[in-house]
N, CA, C and O atoms as a Tripos MOL2 file, in Angstrom:
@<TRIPOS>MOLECULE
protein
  284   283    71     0     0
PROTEIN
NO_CHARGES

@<TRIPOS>ATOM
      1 N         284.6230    3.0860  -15.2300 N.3       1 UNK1
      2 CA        283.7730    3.4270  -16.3420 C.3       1 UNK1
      3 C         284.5870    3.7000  -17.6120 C.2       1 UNK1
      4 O         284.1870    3.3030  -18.7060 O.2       1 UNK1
      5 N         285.5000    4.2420  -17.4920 N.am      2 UNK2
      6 CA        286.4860    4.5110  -18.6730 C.3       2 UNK2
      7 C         286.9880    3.5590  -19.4800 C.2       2 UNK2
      8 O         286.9650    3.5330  -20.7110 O.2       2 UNK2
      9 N         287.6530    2.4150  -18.3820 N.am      3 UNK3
     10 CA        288.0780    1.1560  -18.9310 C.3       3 UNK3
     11 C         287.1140    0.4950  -20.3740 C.2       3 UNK3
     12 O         287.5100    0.1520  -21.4880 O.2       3 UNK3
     13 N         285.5900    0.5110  -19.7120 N.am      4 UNK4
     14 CA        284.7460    0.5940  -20.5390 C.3       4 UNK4
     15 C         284.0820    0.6500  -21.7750 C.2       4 UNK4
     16 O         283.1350    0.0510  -22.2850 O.2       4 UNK4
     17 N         285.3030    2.0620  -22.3030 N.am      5 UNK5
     18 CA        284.7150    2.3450  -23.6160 C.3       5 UNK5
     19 C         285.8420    2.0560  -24.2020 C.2       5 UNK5
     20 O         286.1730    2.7880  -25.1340 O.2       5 UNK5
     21 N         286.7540    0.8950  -23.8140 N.am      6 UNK6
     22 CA        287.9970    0.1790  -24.3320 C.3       6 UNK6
     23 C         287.3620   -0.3800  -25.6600 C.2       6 UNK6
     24 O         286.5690   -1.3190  -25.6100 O.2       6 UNK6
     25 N         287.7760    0.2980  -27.0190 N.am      7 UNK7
     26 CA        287.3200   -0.5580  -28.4150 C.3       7 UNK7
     27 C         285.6970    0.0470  -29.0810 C.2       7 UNK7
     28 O         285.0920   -0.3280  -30.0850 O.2       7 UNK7
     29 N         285.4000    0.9290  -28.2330 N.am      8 UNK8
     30 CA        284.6170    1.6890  -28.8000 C.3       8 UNK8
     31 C         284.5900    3.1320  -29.4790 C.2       8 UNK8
     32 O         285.6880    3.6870  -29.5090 O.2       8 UNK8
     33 N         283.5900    3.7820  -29.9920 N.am      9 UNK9
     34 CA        283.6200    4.8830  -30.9690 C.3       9 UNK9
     35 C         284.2870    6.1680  -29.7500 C.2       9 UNK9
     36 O         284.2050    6.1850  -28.5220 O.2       9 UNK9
     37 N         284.7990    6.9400  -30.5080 N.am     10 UNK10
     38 CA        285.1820    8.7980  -30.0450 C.3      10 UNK10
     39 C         284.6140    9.5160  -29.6460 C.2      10 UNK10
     40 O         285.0480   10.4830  -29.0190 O.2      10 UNK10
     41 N         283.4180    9.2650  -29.8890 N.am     11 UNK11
     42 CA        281.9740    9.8350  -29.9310 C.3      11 UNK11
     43 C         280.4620    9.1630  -29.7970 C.2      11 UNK11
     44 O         279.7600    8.7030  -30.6980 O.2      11 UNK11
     45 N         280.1820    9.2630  -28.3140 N.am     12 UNK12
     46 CA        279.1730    8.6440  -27.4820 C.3      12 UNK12
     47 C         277.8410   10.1540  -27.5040 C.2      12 UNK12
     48 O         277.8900   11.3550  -27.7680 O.2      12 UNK12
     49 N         276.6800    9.0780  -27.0190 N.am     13 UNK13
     50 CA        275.7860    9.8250  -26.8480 C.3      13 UNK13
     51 C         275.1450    9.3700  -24.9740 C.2      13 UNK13
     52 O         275.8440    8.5830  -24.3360 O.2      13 UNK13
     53 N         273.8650    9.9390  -24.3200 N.am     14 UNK14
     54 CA        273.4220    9.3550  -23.1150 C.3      14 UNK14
     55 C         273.3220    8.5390  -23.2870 C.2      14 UNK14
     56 O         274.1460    7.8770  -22.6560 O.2      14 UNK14
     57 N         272.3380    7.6300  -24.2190 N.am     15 UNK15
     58 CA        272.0160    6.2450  -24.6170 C.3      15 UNK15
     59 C         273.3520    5.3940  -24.8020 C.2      15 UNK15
     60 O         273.5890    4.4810  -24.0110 O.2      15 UNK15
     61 N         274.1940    5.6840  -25.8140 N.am     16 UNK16
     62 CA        275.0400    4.6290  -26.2190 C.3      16 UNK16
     63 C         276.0330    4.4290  -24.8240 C.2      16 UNK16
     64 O         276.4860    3.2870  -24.7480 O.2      16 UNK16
     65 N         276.4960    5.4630  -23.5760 N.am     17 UNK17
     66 CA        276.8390    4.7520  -22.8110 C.3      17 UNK17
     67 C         276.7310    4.2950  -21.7260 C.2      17 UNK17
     68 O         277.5730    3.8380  -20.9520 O.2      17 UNK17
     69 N         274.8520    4.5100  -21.6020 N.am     18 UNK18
     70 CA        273.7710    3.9750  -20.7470 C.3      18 UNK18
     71 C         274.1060    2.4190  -21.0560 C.2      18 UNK18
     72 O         274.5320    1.7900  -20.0870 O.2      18 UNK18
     73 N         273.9960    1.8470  -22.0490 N.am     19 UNK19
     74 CA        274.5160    1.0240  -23.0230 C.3      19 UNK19
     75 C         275.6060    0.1570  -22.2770 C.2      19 UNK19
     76 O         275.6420   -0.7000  -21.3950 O.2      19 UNK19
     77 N         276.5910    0.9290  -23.2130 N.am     20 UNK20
     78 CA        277.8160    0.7180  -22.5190 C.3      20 UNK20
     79 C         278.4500    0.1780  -21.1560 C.2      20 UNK20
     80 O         279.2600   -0.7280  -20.9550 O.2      20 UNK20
     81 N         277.7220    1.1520  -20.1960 N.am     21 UNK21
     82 CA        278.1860    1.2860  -18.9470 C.3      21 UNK21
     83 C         276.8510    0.2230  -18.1760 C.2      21 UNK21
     84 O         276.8960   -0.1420  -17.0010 O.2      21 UNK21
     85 N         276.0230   -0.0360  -18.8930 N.am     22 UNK22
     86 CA        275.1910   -0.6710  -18.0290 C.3      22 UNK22
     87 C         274.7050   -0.3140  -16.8570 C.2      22 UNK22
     88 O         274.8140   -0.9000  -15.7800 O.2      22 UNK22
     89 N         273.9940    0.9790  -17.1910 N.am     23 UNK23
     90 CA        273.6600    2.0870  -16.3620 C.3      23 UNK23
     91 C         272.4350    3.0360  -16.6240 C.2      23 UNK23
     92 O         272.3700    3.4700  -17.7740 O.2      23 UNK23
     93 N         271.4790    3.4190  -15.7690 N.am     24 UNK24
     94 CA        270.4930    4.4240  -15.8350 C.3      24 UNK24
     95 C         270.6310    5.5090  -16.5940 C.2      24 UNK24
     96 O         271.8120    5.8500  -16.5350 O.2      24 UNK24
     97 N         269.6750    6.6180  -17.6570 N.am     25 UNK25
     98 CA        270.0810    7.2380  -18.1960 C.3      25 UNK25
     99 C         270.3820    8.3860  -17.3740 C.2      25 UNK25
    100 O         271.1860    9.2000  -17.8270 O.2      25 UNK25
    101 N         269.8410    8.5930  -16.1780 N.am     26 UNK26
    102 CA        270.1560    9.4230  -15.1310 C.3      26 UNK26
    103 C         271.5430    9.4100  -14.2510 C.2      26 UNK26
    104 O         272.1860   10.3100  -13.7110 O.2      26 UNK26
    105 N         271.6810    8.3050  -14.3250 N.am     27 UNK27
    106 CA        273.3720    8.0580  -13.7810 C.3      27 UNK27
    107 C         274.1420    7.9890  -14.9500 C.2      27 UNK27
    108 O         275.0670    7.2410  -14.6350 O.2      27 UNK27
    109 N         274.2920    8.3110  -16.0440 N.am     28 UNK28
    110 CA        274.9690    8.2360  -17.2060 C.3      28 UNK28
    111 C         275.4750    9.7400  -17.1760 C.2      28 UNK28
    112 O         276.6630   10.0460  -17.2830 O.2      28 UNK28
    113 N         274.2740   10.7810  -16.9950 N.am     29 UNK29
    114 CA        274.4760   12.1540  -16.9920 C.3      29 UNK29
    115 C         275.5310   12.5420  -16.0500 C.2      29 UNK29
    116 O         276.4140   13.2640  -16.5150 O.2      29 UNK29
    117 N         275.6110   12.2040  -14.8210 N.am     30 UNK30
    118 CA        276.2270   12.2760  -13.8090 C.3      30 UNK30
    119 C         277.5840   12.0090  -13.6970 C.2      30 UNK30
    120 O         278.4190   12.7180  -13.1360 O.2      30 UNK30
    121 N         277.7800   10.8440  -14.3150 N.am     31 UNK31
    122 CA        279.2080   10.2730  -14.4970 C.3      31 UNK31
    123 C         279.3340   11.2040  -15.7110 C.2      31 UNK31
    124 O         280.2300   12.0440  -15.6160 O.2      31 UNK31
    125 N         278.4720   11.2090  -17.0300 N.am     32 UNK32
    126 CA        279.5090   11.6820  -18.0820 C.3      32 UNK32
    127 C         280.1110   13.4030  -17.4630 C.2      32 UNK32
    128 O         281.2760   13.7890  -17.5620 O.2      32 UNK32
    129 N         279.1840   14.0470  -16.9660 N.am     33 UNK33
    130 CA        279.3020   15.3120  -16.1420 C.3      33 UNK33
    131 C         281.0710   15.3120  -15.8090 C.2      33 UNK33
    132 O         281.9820   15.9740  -16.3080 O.2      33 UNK33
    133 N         281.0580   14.2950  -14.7830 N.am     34 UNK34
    134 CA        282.2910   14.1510  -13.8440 C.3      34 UNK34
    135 C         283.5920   13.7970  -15.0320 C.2      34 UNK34
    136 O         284.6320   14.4560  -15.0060 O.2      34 UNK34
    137 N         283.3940   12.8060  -15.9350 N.am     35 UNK35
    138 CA        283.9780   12.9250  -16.8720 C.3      35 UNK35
    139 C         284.6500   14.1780  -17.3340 C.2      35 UNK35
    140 O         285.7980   14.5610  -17.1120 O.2      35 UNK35
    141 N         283.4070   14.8990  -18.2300 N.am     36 UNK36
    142 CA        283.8460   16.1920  -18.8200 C.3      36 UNK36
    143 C         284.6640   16.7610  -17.5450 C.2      36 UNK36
    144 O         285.8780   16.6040  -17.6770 O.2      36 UNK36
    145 N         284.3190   17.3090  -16.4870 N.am     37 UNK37
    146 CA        284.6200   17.7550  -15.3110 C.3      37 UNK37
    147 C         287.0660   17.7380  -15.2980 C.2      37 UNK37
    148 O         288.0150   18.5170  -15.2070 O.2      37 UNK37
    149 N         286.7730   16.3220  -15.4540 N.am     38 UNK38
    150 CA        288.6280   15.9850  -15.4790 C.3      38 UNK38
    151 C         289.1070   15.8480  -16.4410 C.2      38 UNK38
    152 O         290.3260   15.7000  -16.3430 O.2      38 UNK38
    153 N         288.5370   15.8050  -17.8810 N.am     39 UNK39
    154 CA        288.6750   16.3600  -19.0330 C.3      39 UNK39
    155 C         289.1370   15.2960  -19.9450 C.2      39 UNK39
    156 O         289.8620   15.3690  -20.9370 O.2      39 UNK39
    157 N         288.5990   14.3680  -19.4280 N.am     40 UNK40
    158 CA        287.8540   13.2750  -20.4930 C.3      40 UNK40
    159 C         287.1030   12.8410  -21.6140 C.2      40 UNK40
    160 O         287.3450   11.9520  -22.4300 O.2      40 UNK40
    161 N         286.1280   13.6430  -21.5070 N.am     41 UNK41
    162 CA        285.4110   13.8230  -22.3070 C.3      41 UNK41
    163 C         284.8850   15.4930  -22.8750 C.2      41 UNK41
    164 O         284.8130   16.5070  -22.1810 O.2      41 UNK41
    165 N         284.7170   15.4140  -23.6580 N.am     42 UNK42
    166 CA        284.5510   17.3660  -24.1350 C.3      42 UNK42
    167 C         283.0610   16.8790  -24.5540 C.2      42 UNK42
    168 O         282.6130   15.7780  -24.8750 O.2      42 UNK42
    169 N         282.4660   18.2060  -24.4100 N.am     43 UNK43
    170 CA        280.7230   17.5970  -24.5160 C.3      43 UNK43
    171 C         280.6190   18.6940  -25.7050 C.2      43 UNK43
    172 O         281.0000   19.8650  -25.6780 O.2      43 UNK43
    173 N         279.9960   17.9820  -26.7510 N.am     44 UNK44
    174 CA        279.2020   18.8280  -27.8990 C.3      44 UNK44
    175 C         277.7800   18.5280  -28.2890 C.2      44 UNK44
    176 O         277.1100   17.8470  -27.5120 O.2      44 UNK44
    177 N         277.3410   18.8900  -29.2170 N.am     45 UNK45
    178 CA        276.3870   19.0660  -29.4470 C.3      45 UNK45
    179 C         275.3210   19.9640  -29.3030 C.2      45 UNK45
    180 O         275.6360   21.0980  -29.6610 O.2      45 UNK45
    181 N         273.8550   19.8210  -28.7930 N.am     46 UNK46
    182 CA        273.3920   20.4970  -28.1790 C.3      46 UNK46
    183 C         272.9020   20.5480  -27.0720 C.2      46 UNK46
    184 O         273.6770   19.9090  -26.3620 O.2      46 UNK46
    185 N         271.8130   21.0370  -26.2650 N.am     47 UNK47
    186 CA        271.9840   20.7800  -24.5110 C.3      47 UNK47
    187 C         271.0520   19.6470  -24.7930 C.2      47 UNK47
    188 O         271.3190   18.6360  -24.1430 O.2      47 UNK47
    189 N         269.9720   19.5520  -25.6390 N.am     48 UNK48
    190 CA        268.6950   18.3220  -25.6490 C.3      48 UNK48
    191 C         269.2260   17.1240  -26.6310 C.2      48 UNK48
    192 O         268.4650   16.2810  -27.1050 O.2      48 UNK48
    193 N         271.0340   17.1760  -26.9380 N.am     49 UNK49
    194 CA        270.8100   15.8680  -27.4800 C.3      49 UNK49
    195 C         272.4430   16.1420  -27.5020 C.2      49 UNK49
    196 O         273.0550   16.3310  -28.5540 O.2      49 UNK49
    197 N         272.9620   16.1390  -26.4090 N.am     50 UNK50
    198 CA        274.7470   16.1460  -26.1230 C.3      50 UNK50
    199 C         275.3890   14.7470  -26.3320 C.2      50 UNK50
    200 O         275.0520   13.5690  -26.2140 O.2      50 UNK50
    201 N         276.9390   15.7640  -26.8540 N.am     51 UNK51
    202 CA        277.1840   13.9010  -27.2330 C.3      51 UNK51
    203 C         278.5210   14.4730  -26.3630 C.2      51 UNK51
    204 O         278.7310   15.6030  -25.9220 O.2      51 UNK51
    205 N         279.3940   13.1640  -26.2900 N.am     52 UNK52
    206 CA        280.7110   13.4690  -25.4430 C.3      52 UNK52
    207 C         281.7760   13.0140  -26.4340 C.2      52 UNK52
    208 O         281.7040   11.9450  -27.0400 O.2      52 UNK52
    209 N         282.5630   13.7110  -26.5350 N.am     53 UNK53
    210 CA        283.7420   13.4580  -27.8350 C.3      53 UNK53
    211 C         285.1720   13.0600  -26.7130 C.2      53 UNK53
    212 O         285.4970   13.7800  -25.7690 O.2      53 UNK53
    213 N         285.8040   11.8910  -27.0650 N.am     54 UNK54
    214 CA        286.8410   11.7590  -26.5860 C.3      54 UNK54
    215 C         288.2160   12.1350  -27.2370 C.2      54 UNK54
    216 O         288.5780   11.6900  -28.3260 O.2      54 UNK54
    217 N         288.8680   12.9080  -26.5460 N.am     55 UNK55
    218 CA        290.2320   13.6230  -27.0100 C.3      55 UNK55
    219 C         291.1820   12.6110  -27.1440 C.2      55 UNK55
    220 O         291.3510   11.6080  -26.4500 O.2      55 UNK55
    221 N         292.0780   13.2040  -28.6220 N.am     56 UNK56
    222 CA        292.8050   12.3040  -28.9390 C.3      56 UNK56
    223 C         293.9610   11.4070  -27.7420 C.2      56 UNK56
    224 O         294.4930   10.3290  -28.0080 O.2      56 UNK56
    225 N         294.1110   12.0450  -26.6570 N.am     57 UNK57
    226 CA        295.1650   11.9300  -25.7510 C.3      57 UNK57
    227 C         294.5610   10.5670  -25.1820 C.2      57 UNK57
    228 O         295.4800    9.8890  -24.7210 O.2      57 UNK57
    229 N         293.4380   10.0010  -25.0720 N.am     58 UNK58
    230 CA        292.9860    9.3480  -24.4610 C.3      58 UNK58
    231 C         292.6370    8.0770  -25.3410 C.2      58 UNK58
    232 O         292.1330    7.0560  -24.8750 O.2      58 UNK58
    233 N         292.9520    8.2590  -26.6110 N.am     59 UNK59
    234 CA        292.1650    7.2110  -27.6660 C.3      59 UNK59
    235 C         293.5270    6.1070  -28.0350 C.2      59 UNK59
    236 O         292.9810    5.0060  -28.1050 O.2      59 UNK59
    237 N         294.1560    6.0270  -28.1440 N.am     60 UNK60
    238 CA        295.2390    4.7650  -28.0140 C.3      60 UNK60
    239 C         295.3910    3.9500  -26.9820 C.2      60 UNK60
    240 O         295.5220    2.7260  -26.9780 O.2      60 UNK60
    241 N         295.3640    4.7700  -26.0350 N.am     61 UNK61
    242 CA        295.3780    3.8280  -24.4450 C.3      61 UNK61
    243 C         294.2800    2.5630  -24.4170 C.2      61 UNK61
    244 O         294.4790    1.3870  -24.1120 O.2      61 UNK61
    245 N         292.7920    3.3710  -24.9350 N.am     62 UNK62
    246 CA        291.8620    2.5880  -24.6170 C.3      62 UNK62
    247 C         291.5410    1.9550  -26.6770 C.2      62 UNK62
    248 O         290.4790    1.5870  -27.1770 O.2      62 UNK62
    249 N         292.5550    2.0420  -27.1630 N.am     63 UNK63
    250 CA        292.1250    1.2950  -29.0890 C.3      63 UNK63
    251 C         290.6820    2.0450  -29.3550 C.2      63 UNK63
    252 O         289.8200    1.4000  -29.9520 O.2      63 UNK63
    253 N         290.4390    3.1840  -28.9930 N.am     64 UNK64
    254 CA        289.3510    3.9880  -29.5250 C.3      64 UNK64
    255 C         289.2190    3.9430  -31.0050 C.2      64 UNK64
    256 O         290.2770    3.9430  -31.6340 O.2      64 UNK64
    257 N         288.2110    3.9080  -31.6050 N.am     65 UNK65
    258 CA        287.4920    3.6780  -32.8970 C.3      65 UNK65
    259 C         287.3990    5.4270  -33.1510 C.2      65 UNK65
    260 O         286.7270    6.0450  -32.3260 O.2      65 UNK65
    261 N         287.8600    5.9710  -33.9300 N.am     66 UNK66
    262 CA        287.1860    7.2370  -34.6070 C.3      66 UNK66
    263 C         285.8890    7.5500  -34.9250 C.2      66 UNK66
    264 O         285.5050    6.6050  -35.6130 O.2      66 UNK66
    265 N         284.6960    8.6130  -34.7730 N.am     67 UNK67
    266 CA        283.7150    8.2750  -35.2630 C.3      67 UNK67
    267 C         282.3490    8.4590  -34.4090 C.2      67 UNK67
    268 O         282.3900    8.9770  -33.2930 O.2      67 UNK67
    269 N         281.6310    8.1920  -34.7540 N.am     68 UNK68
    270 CA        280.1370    8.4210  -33.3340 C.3      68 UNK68
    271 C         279.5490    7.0220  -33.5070 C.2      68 UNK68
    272 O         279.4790    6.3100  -34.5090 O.2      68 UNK68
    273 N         279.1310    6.8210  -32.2000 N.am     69 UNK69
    274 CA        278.3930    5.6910  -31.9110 C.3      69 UNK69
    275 C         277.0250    5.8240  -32.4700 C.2      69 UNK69
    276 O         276.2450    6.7740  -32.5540 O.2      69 UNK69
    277 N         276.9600    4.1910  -32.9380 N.am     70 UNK70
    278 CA        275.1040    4.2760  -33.4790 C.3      70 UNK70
    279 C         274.0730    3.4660  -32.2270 C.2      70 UNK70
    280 O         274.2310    2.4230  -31.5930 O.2      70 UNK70
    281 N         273.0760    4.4100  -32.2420 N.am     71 UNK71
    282 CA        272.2420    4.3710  -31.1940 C.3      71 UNK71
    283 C         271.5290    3.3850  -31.1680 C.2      71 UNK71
    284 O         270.7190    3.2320  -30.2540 O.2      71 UNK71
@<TRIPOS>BOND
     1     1     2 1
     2     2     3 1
     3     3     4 2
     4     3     5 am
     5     5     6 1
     6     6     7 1
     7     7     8 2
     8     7     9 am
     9     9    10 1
    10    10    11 1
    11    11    12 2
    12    11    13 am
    13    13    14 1
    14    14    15 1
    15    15    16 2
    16    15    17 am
    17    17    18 1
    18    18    19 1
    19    19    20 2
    20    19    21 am
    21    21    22 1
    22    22    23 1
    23    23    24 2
    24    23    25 am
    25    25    26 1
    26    26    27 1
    27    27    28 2
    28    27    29 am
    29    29    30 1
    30    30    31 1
    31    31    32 2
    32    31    33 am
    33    33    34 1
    34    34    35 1
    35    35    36 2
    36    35    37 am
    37    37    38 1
    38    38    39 1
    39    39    40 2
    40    39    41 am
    41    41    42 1
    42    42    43 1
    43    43    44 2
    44    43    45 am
    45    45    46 1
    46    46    47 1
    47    47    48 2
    48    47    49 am
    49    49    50 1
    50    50    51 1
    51    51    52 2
    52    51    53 am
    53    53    54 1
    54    54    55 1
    55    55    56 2
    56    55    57 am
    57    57    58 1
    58    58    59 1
    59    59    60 2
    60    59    61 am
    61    61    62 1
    62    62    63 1
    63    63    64 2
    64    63    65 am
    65    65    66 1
    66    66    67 1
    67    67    68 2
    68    67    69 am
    69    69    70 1
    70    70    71 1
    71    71    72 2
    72    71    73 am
    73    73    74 1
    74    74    75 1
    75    75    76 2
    76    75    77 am
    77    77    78 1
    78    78    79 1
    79    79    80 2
    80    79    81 am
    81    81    82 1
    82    82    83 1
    83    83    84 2
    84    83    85 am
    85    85    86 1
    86    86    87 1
    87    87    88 2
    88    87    89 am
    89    89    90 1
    90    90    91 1
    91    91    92 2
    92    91    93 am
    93    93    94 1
    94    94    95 1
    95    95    96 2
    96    95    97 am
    97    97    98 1
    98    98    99 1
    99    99   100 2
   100    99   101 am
   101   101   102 1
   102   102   103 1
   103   103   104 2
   104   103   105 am
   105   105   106 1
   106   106   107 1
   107   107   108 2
   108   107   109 am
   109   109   110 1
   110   110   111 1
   111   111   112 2
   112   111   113 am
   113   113   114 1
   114   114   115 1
   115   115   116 2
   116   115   117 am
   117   117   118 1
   118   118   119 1
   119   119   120 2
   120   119   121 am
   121   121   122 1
   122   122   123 1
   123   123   124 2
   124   123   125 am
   125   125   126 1
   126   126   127 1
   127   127   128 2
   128   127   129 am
   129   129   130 1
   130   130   131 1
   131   131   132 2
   132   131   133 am
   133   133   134 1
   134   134   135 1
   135   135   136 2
   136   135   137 am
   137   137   138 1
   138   138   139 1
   139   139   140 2
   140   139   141 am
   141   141   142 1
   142   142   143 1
   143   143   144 2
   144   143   145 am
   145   145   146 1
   146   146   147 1
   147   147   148 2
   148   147   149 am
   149   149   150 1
   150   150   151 1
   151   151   152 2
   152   151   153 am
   153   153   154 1
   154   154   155 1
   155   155   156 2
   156   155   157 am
   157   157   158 1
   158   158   159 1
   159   159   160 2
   160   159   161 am
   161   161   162 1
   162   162   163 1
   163   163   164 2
   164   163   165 am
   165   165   166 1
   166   166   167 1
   167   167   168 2
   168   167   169 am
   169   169   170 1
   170   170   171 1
   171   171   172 2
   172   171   173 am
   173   173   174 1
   174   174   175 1
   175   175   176 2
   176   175   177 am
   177   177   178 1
   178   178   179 1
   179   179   180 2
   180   179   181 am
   181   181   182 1
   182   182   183 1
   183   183   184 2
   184   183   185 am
   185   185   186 1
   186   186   187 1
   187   187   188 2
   188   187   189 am
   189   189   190 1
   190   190   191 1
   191   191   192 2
   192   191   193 am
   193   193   194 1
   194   194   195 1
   195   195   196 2
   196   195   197 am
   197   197   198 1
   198   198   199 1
   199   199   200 2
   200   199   201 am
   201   201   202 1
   202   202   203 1
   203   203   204 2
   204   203   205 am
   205   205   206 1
   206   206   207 1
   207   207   208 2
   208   207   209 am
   209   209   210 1
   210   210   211 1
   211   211   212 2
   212   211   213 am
   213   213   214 1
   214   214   215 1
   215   215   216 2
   216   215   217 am
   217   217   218 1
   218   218   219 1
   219   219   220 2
   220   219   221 am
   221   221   222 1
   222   222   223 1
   223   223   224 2
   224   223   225 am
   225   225   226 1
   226   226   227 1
   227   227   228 2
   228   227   229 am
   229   229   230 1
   230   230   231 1
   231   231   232 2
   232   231   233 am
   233   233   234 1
   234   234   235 1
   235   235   236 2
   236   235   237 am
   237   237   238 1
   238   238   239 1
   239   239   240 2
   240   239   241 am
   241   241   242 1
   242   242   243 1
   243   243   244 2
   244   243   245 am
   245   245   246 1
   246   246   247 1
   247   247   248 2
   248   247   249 am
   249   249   250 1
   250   250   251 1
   251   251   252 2
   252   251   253 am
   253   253   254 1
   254   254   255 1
   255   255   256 2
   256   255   257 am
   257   257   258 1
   258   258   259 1
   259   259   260 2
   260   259   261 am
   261   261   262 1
   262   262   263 1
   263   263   264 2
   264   263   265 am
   265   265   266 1
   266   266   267 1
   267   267   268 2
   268   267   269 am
   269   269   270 1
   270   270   271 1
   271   271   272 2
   272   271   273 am
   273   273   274 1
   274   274   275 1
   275   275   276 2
   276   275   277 am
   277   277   278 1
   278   278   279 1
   279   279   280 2
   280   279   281 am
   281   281   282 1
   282   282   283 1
   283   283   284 2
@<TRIPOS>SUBSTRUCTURE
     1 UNK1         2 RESIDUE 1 A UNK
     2 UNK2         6 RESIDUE 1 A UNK
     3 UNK3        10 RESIDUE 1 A UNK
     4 UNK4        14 RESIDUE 1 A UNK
     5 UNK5        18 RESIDUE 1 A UNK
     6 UNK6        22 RESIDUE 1 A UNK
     7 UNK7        26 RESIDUE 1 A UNK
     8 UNK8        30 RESIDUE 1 A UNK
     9 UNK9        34 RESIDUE 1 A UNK
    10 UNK10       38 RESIDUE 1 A UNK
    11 UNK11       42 RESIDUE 1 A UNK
    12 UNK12       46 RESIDUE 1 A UNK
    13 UNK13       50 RESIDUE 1 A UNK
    14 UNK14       54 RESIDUE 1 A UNK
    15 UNK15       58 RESIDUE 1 A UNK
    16 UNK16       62 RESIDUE 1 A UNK
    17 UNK17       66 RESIDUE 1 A UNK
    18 UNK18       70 RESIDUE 1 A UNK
    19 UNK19       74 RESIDUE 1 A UNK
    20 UNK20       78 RESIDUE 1 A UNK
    21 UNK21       82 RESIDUE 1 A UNK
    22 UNK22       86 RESIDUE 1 A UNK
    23 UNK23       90 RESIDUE 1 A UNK
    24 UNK24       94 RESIDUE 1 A UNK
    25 UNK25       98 RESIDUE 1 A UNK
    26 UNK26      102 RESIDUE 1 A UNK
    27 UNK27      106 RESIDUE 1 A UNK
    28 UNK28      110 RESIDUE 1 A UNK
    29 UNK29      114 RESIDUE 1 A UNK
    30 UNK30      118 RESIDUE 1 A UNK
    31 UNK31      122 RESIDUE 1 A UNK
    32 UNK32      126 RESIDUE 1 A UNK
    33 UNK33      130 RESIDUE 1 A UNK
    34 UNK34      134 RESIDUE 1 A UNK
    35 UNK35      138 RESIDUE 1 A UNK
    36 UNK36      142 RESIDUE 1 A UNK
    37 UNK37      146 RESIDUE 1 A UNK
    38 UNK38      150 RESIDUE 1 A UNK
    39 UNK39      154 RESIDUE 1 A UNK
    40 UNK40      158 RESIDUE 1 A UNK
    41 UNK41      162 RESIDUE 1 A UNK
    42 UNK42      166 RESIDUE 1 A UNK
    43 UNK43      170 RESIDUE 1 A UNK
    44 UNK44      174 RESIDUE 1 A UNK
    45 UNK45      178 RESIDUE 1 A UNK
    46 UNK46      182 RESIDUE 1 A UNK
    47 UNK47      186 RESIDUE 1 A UNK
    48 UNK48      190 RESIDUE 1 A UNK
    49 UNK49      194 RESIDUE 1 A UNK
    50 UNK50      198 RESIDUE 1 A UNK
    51 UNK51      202 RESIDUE 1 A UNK
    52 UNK52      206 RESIDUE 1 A UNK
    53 UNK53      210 RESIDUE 1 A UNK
    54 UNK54      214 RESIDUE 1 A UNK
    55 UNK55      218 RESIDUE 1 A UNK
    56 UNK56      222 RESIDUE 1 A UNK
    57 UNK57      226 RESIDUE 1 A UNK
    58 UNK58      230 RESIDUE 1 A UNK
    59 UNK59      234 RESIDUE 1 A UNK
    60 UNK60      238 RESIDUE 1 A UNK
    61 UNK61      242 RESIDUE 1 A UNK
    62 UNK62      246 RESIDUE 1 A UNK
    63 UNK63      250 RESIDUE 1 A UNK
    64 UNK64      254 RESIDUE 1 A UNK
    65 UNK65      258 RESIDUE 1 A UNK
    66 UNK66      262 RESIDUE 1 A UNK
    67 UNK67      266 RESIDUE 1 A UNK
    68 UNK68      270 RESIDUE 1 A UNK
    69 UNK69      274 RESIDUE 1 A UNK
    70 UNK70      278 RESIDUE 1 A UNK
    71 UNK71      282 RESIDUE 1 A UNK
């Protein structure tokens, strides 16, 4: 799933990597969960509209775009 967001934005929402991942918005939660979990992703926002911010440590590997995804 990570490989994934190779060339995309810093900043995802459920939708954009329902999207992405070509995946249920219910299995999106789950994985991004496990994500945050190994510290992949840092979750902000708020609880009814969370977004997942990717840390800089992780954004060269995969040519991460700065920025939030449009929905």
């Amino acid at each position: 799933m990570v490989s994934k967001l190779s060339g995309e934005k810093t900043d995802q929402r459920l939708e954009t990597l329902s999207t992405i991942w070509n995946i249920p918005l219910e299995k999106v939660k789950v994985t991004a969960q496990k994500l945050i979990d190994i510290g992949f992703f840092e979750e902000r926002g708020v609880k009814e509209d969370p977004r997942f911010w990717v840390p800089f440590l992780y954004r060269n590997e995969l040519q991460m775009i700065q920025g939030s995804a449009d929905i």
